[in-house]
Each structure stands twice: as C-alpha cells, then as structure tokens.
C-alpha positions as CSV (number, residue, x, y, z in Angstrom):
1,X,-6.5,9.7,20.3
2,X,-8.0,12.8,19.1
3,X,-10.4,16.0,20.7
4,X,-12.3,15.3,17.4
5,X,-14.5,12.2,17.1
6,X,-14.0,10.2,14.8
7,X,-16.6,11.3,11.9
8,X,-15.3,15.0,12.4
9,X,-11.7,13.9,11.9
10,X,-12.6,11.9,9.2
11,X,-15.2,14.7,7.3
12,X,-12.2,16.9,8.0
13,X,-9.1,15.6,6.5
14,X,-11.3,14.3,3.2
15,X,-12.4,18.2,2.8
16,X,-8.8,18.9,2.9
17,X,-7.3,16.3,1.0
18,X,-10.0,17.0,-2.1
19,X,-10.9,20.2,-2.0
20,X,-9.6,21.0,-5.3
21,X,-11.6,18.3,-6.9
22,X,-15.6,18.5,-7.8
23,X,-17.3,15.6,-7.5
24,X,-16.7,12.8,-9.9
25,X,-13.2,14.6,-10.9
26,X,-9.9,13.3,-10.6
27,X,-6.9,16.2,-9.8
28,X,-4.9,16.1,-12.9
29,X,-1.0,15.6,-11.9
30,X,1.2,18.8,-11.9
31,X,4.0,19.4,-14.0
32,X,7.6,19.0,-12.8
33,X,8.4,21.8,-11.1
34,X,12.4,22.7,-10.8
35,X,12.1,24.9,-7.7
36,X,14.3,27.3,-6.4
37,X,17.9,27.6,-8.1
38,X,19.0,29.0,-4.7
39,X,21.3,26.7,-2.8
40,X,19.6,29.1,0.7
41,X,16.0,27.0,-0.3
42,X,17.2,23.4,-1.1
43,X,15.4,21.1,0.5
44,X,17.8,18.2,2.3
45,X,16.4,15.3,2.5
46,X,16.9,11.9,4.2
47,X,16.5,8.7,2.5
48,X,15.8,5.7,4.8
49,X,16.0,2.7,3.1
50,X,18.1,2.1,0.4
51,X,18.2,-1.4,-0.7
52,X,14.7,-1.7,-2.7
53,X,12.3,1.4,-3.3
54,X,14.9,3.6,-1.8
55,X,17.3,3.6,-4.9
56,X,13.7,5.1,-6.5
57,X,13.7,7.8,-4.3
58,X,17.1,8.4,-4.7
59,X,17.1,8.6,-8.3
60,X,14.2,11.3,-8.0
61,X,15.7,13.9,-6.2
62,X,19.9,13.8,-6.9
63,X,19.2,15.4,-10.2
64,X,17.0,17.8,-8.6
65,X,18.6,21.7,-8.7
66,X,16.4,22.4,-5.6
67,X,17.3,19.2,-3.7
68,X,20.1,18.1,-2.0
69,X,20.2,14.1,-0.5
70,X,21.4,15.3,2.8
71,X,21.4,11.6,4.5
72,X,21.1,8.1,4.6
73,X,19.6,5.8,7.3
74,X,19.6,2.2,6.9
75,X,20.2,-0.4,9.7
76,X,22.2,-2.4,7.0
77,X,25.2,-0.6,7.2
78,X,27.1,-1.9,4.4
79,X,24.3,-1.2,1.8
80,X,23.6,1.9,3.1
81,X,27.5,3.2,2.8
82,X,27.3,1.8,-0.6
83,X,24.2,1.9,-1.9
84,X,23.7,5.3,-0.6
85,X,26.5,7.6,1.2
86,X,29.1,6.7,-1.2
87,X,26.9,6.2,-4.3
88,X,25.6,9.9,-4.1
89,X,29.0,11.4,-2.9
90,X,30.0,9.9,-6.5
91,X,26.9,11.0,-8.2
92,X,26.5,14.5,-7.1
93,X,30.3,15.5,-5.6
94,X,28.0,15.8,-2.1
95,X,28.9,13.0,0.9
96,X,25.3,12.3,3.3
97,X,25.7,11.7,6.7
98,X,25.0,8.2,7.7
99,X,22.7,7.0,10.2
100,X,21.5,3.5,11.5
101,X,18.7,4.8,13.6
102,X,15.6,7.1,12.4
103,X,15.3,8.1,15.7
104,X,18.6,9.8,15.6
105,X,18.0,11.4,12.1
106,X,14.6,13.1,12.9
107,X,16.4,15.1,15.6
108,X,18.6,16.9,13.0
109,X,16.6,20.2,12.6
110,X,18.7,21.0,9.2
111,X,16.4,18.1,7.7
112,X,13.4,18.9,5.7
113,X,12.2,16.0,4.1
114,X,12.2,12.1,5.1
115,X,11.2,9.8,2.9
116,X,10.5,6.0,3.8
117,X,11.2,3.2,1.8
118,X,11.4,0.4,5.0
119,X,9.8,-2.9,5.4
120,X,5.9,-1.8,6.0
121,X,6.2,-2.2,10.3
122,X,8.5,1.1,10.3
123,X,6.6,2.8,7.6
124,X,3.8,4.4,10.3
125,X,6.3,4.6,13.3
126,X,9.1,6.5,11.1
127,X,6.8,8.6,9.3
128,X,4.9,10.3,12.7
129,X,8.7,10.9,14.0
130,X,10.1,12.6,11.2
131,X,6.4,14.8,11.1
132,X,6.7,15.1,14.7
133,X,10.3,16.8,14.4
134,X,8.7,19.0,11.6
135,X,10.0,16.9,8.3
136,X,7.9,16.9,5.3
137,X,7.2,12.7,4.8
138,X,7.0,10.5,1.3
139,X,6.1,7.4,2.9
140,X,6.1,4.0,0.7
141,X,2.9,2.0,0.2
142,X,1.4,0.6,2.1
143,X,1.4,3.7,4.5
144,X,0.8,1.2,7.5
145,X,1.7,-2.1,8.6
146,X,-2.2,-1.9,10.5
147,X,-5.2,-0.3,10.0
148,X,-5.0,1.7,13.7
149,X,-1.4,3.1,12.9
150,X,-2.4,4.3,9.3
151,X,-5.1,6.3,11.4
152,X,-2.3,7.6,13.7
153,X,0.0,8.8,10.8
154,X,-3.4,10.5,9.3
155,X,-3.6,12.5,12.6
156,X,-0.3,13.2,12.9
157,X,0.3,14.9,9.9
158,X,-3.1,16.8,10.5
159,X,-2.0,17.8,13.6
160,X,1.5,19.3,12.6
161,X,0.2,20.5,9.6
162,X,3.3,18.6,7.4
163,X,2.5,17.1,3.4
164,X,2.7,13.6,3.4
165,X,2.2,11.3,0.0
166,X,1.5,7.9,-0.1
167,X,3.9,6.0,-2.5
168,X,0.9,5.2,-4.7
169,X,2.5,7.0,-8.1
170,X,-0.4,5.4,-10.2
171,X,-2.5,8.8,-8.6
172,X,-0.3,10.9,-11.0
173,X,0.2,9.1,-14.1
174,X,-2.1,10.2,-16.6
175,X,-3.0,7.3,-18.0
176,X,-4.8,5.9,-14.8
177,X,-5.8,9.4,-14.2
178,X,-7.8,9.3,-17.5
179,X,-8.9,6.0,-17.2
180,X,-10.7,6.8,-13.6
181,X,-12.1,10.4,-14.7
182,X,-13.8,8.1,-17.7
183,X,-15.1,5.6,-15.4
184,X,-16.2,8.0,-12.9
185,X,-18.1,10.4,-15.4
186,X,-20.2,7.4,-16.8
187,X,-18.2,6.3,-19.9
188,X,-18.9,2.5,-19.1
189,X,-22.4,3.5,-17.7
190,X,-22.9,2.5,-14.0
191,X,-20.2,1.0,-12.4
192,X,-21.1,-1.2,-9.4
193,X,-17.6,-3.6,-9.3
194,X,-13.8,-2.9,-9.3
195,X,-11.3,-5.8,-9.8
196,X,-8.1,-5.9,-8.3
197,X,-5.4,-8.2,-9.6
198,X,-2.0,-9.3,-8.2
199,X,-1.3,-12.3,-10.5
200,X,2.4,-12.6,-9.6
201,X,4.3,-15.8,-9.8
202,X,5.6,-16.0,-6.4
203,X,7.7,-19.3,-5.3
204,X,9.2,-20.9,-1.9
205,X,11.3,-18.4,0.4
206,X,12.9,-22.0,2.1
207,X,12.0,-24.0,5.1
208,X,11.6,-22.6,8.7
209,X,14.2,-22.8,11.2
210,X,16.6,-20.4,12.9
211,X,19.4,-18.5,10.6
212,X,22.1,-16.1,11.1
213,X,21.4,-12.3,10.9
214,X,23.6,-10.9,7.4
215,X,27.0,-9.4,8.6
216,X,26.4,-5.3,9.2
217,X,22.5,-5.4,9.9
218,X,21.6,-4.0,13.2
219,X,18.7,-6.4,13.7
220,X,17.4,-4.7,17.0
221,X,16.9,-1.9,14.4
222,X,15.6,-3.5,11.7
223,X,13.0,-5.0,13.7
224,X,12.0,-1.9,15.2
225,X,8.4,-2.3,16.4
226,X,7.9,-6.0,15.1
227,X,8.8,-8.4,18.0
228,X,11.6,-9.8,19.3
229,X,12.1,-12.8,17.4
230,X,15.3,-14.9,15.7
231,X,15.2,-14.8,11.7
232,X,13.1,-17.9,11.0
233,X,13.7,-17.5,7.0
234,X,17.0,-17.7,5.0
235,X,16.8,-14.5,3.5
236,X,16.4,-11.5,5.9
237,X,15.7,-8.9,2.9
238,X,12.4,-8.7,0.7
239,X,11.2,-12.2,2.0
240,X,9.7,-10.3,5.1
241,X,6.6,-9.5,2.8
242,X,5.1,-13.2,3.7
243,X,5.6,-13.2,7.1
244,X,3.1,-11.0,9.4
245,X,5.2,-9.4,11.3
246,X,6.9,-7.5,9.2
247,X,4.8,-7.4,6.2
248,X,1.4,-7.8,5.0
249,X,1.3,-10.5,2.2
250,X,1.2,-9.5,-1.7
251,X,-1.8,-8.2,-0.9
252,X,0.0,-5.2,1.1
253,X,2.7,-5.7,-1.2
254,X,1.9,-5.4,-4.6
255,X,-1.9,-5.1,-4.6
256,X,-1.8,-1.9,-2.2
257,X,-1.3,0.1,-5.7
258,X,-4.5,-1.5,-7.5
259,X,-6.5,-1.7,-4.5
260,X,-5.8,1.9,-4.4
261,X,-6.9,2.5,-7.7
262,X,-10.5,0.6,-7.2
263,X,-11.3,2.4,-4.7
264,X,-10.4,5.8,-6.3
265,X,-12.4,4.7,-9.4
266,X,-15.7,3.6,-7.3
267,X,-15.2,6.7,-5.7
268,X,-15.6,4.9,-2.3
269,X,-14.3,7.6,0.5
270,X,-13.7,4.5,3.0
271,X,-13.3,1.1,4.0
272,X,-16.7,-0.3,3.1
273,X,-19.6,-1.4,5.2
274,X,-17.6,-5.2,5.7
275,X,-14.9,-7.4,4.3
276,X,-14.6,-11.4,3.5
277,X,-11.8,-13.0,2.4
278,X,-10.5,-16.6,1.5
279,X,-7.6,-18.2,0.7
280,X,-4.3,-20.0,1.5
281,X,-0.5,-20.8,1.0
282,X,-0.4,-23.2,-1.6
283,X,2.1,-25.3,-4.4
284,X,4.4,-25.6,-1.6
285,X,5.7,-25.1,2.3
286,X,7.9,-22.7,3.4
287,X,8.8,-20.4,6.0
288,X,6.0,-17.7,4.3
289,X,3.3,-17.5,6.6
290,X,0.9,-15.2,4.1
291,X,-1.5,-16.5,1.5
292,X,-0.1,-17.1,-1.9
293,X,-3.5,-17.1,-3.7
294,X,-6.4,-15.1,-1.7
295,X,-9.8,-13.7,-2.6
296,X,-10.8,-10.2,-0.8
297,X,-14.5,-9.2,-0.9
298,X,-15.6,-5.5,0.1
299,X,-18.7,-4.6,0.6
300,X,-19.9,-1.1,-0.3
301,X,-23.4,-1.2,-0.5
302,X,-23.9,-0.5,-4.2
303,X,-20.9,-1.2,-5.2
304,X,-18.4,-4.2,-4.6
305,X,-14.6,-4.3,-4.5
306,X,-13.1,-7.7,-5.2
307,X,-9.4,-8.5,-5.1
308,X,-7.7,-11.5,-6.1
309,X,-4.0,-12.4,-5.3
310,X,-2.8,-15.0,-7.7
311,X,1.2,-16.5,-6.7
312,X,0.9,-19.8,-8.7
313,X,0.8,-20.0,-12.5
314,X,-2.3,-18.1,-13.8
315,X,-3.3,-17.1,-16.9
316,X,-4.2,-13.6,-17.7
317,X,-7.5,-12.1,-17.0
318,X,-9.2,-9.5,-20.2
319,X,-5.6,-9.1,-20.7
320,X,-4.6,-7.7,-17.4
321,X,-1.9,-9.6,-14.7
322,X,-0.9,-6.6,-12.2
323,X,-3.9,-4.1,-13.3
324,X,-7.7,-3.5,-12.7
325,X,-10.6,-3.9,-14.0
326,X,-13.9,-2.0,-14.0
327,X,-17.2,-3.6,-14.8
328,X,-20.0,-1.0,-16.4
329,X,-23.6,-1.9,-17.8
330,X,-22.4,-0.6,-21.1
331,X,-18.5,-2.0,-20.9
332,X,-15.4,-2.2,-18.9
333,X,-11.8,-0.2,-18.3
334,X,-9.3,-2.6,-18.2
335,X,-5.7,-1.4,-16.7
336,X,-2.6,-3.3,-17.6
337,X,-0.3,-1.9,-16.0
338,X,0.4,2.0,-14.1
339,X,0.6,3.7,-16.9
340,X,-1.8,2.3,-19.8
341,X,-5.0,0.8,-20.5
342,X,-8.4,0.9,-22.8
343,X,-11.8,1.3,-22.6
344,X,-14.1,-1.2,-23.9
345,X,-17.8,-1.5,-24.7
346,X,-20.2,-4.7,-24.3
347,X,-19.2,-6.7,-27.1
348,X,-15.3,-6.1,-26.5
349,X,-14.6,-3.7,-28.8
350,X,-12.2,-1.2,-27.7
351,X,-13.4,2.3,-27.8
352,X,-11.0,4.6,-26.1
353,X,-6.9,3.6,-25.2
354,X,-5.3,5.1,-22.0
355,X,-1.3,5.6,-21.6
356,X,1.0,7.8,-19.9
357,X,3.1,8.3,-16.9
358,X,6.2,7.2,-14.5
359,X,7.2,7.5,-11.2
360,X,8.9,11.1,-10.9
361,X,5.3,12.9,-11.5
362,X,4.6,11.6,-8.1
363,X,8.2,12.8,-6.8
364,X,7.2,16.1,-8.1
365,X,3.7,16.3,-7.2
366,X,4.9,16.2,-3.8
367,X,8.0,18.8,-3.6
368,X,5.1,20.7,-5.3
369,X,3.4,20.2,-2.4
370,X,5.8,21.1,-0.1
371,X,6.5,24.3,-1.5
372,X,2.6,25.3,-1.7
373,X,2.2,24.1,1.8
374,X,-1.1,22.8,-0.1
375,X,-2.6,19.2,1.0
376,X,-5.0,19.5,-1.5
377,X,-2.4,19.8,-4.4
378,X,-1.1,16.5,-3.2
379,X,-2.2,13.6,-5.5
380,X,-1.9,11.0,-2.8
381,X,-2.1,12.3,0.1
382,X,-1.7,10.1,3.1
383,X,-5.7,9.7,4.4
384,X,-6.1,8.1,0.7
385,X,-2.8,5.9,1.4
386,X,-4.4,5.0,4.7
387,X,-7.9,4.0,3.6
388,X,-6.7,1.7,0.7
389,X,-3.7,0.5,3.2
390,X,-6.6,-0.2,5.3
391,X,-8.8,-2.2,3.0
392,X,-5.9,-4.8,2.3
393,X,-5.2,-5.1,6.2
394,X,-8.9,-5.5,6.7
395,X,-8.9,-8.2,3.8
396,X,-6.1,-10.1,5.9
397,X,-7.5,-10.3,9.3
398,X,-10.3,-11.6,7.5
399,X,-8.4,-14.5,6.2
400,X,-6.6,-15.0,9.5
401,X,-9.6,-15.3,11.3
402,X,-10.6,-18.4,8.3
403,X,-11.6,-21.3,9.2
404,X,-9.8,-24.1,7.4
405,X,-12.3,-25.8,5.2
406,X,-13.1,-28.5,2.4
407,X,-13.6,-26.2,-1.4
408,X,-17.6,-27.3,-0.9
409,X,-18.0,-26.3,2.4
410,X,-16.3,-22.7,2.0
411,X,-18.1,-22.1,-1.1
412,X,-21.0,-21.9,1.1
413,X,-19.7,-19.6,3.3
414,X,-19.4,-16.6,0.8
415,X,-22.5,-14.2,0.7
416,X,-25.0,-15.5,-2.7
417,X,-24.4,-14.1,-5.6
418,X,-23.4,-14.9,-9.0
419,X,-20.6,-12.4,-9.0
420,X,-19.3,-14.3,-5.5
421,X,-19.4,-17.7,-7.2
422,X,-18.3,-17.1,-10.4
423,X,-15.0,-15.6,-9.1
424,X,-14.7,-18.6,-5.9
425,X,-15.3,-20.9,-9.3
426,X,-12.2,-19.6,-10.7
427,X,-10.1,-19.6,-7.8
428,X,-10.4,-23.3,-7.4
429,X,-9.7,-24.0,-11.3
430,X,-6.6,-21.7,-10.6
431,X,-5.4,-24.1,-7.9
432,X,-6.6,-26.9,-9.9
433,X,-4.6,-26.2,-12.8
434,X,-1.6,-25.5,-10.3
435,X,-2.3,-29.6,-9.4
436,X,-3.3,-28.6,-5.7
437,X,-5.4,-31.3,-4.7
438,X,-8.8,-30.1,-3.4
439,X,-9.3,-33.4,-1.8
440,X,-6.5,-32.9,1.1
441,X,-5.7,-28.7,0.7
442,X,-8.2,-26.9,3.2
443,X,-9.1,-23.2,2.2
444,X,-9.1,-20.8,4.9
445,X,-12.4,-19.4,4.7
446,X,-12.4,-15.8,6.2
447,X,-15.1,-14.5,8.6
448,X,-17.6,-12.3,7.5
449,X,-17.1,-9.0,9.2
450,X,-19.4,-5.6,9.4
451,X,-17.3,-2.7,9.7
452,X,-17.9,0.8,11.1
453,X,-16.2,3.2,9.5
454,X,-16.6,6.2,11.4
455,X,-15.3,4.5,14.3
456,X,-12.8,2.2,12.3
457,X,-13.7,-0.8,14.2
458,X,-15.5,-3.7,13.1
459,X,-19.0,-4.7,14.6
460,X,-21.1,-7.6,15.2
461,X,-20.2,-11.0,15.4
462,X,-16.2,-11.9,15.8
463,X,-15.8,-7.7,16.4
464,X,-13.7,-8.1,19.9
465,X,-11.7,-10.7,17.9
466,X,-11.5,-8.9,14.9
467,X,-10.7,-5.3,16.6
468,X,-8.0,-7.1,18.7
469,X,-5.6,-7.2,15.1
470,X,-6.6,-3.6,14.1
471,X,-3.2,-2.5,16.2
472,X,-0.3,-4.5,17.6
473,X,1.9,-4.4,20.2
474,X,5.0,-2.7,20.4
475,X,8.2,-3.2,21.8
476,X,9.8,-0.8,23.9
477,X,11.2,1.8,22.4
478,X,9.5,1.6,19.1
479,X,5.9,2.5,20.5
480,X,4.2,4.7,18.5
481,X,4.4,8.2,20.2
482,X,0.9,10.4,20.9
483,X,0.2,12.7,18.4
C-alpha cells in the first residue's frame, strides 16, 4: 500500500496533523473566515448527499461570499432535484449541475471541493476519488465503513497533498475544546478512563423480507461498493445504519463523535493495545442486524476507553445521554452534549462549567484550511477521523466474532476488574429493566483481541479471523483505487 512502512506513515501524518499543538494542548478553533470577495477565487463545491447531513453542508456554504454550491450528486434523483438543485437555484439565484454518479462528478476539473454526506460504505471510496481528481474533501463521520479503507483515505490524501476534515464538529466547538484542554492539563488529576455514551432510544426498522426499491433511486448506485443484494428492510433511507453492509451500528453512527472525543481527551494517538466488546439486539426482531445495546472495552495500557450503546429505555448517566465522561483521582468532566458541560470534583460539586459552539466553526475551520493549504490548521483532520472511525469498527468485529452466551457465563469472559463488572452489572439491569429476560436472551460475548497498531492488524489468538473483517470486498466498479 505504501513505500513507507507502516510506523513511518503513521509517525508522519500525526507530525503533520499536530504540529501546531504542544503536548497536552488542544488547537483552539479559528474564527470564521469570509475569504475572498472575488467571484475569480470561489471555491465550487459539490455536495453529495442531500437527504440527511447533506442539507448541513448545504446550509454552511450558500451563504458563504467565497463559495459557490456548484453541484449536486445523489443517486435519489427526486431529492436531489429538490432537496438540492432546485432548492439552491431558489436560495442563491445559482442552478447546480446534477449528477447521479460521483464518479462522473470528480472528473469535472472546475470542482474544488467535495463534500460527503453518504451512507458510511461510500464515505472512503468517494472521498479518495474526489482527492484523487485534486478536490479538497469534508467527509462525514465515520470517515470509513472499515478500518483498512480509513487507512487508504489517510494515504491518499497524504499522497496528493489535499485537506480533508472529518465531520467530527465537536473538535471545534469550544466548549469540548475547553473541557479536553482541562482534562488533559491535570484539572481532574490523573485521568486513566473515558466513557462514551450513545443512550438513544432506538426502536424496530420492521421484519425482513424482500421490498421494492423507492421510485428515482438508482440502487446500483446507492449500493456502490456494498454487495449486490435486494432491499431486505422497508425503508431504504437512514435504516441502513443497522444493517452491516451499509452501516456500522449506533456505534459508527452516533457514538463515532464521543468516541472521538475520548480518545482526544486520553490523548491516545491510536487504536489501543486490544478491544472487547459485548452485546446484542434486544426488545424486539427486526430486519436490524446491529446491536441495539453493546459494551466496547479498549485497552490502552494505562488508560481504558469504555463505550456503551444504550437503544432501549435508559436512564441518564451523571447527567449525560449522548456525551462523555472522564474519570480523574480528584473528579470528573462530564459532557452533555457538543457544545456544553462541567467539571466536577470528588464529592460532586461542580467546579468549572463548559459551553460554546455549533457546527459552522467546523465548516470554516476547514475552508480555512483550504486556503492555507495547512493540515495542521485543520481541527479534524482525517488520520484523527480514521483512528476513532477505527476504534468503533474494531469494537464491532469484536462483537461479531461473540459467542452467544448465558449473562453468568459472559460475565466471566470480560478481563477482572471492578471497573469491567461494575459497568457489565449495569448493562444487565439496563436490559432488565427493558423486561429482556436473561433466562432465554443470549449475550454475544465478543472475543478478546490484541491489536498492533503499527501494523493495523490484530494479533494472537482469532487474528486471521479477526484481520479477515478489517477490509471487505468490493464489487466491480466500486473497488477502491491505489493510491
């Protein structure tokens, strides 16, 4: 894949993405920059996606001076003639061309930037094709749909020397930004575990079987690199986040942002020394095929990321649903949301409030970006979208290589320690109070797995399995291209 091995690559494109930041320092987000008033140095860009996250990106550059929304591309024709072509042309007096195919739309050299808001199995594939036609890339989390393309995109844009930000916008609102610098500079003491939560009702997406494609959606297209397959759910849009396929679970879904965030705050620089996860689709059956409630354990040595995914009922946790949680000797940083937050000492008391932020600071952080030519200036650039992509796809093959077990029995299975129990404790009073019955419902307890992370592979026992679902395969015509 590359002349460099793989510890050179990786020492490499860490220099470059934090050069501008001392050790135990956050880089502070930059202020909204207006750009050129000249229409000779707009930047056009291409939106593809516009039914979800895409209306975001949208809504971040129209009422830019030194932007222009150049074009559309969405395999759903219908929305993206509505929802895009004809909503800017109203908007902004300018009509995008329309496209149904990336592949087409990379090839137009008038194009600077592309930005991805797809289901996650195109968000690698159409990112290295718009960098490898010279197109700046904002790429929606997670930046990969596996761990071996998130490394591909990484190279990629190293190679052809483009700016490429991760959709993780909590990296430039200063309210998380403050809360990491004060966990990071000692202002909870030591920190040795980060918390991730995705506690987000979730229900049933309906049974399995075989339905019609909507009317207008090119479904060769919208499957891209994902198999060959009929629609096995009744809704073709969003619902694609529960099968594998297409997406990766809440865990890619949702969680990708405070996953992001825990590693960022533990100041972990990869994807941990190993992973263990456990969980299961519970309340209900459906067509979903990823967990509804799931514990991820990664192992860093001194320090411990945990993430829990929560889709039943669940009550809050030190106030926080969607947020984070940092554990100090002397207190904890508890984030409820992307934008606010508090610092607490040992007896609860809070002793310092964090707040501020929204999504266009990232939007501009990254035209910023552009216009420096600067990785460094990025605030999530894409190696730190890959590794915490990474650590929820290495949390999921975990699970899938589980072992369906009896609560007792997987209990056992988890590496000793109190931390370990205490939260496997809670995750059965969680399904408990959602009346699973533990008697009958097996939980598929994950494999242990060592990983190397200068070779991004795992080792050990279950490695040749495990390594097998770091990459999939891909159909023709949607493989991913050498960078």
């Amino acid at each position: 894949m590359s002349r460099y091995s793989r510890r050179e690559f990786i020492e490499q494109s860490l220099l470059a993405a934090t050069a501008a930041a001392a050790a135990g320092s956050v880089v502070r987000p930059i202020e909204a920059q207006e750009g050129s008033k000249s229409p000779n140095e707009r930047l056009r860009i291409a939106v593809l996606g516009v039914r979800g996250r895409g209306q975001s990106h949208i809504a971040a550059f129209k009422g830019r001076n030194d932007c222009e929304i150049a074009a559309i591309v969405d395999p759903d024709e219908a929305i993206g003639q509505s929802k895009g072509v004809e909503q800017i042309a109203k908007d902004t007096g300018k009509r995008p061309v329309f496209y149904k195919d990336v592949r087409k739309l990379v090839e137009d050299p008038s194009i600077d930037i592309v930005t991805v808001a797809t289901p996650n199995h195109w968000h690698s594939l159409a990112s290295i094709l718009a960098i490898q036609n010279g197109k700046d890339v904002y790429v929606e989390k997670p930046v990969s749909h596996n761990v071996a393309e998130g490394r591909h995109l990484v190279e990629a844009a190293r190679r052809h020397g483009r700016i490429v930000q991760a959709g993780t916008q909590c990296r430039s609102n200063p309210g998380t930004i403050d809360a990491v610098e004060f966990v990071r500079s000692g202002g909870i003491g030591r920190v040795t575990l980060a918390r991730g939560l995705c506690y987000k009702r979730r229900g049933p997406i309906g049974p399995r079987g075989n339905y019609d494609v909507p009317a207008g959606v090119d479904y060769d297209l919208w499957l891209g690199p994902a198999p060959e397959e009929a629609l096995t759910r009744p809704r073709l849009h969003y619902d694609w986040h529960w099968q594998w396929h297409s997406g990766n679970g809440d865990l890619g879904n949702q969680g990708i942002h405070q996953m992001d965030i825990c590693r960022w705050g533990l100041g972990a620089n990869d994807m941990g020394k190993g992973v263990v996860s456990y969980g299961g689709r519970f309340g209900y059956e459906d067509a979903g095929e990823t967990a509804n409630t799931q514990v991820s354990i990664h192992d860093y040595g001194d320090k411990t990321l945990v993430f829990e995914v929560r889709g039943l009922e669940t009550d809050k946790l030190r106030g926080a649903t969607v947020g984070v949680i940092f554990h100090g000797t002397d207190g904890y940083v508890v984030l409820t949301s992307y934008t606010h937050g508090a610092a607490y000492d040992a007896d609860g008391n809070m002793i310092k409030p964090f707040s501020g932020g929204g999504d266009q600071l990232h939007y501009d952080n990254f035209l910023k970006a552009v216009r420096s030519r600067k990785v460094e200036d990025l605030n999530g650039d894409v190696l730190e979208g890959h590794l915490s992509s990474a650590l929820c796809h290495l949390g999921n093959i975990s699970y899938r290589l589980g072992e369906s077990l009896p609560a007792e029995e997987a209990a056992k299975r988890l590496p000793p320690n109190a931390e370990n129990q205490e939260t496997f404790e809670r995750f059965v009073q969680h399904l408990k109070a959602n009346s699973v019955d533990l008697a009958t419902a097996k939980i598929a307890c994950g494999r242990l797995l060592a990983f190397d992370c200068e070779r991004e592979q795992f080792g050990g026992p279950g490695a040749q399995e495990a390594n097998a679902m770091l990459t999939r395969e891909y159909r023709k015509g949607f493989e991913l291209p050498a960078v």
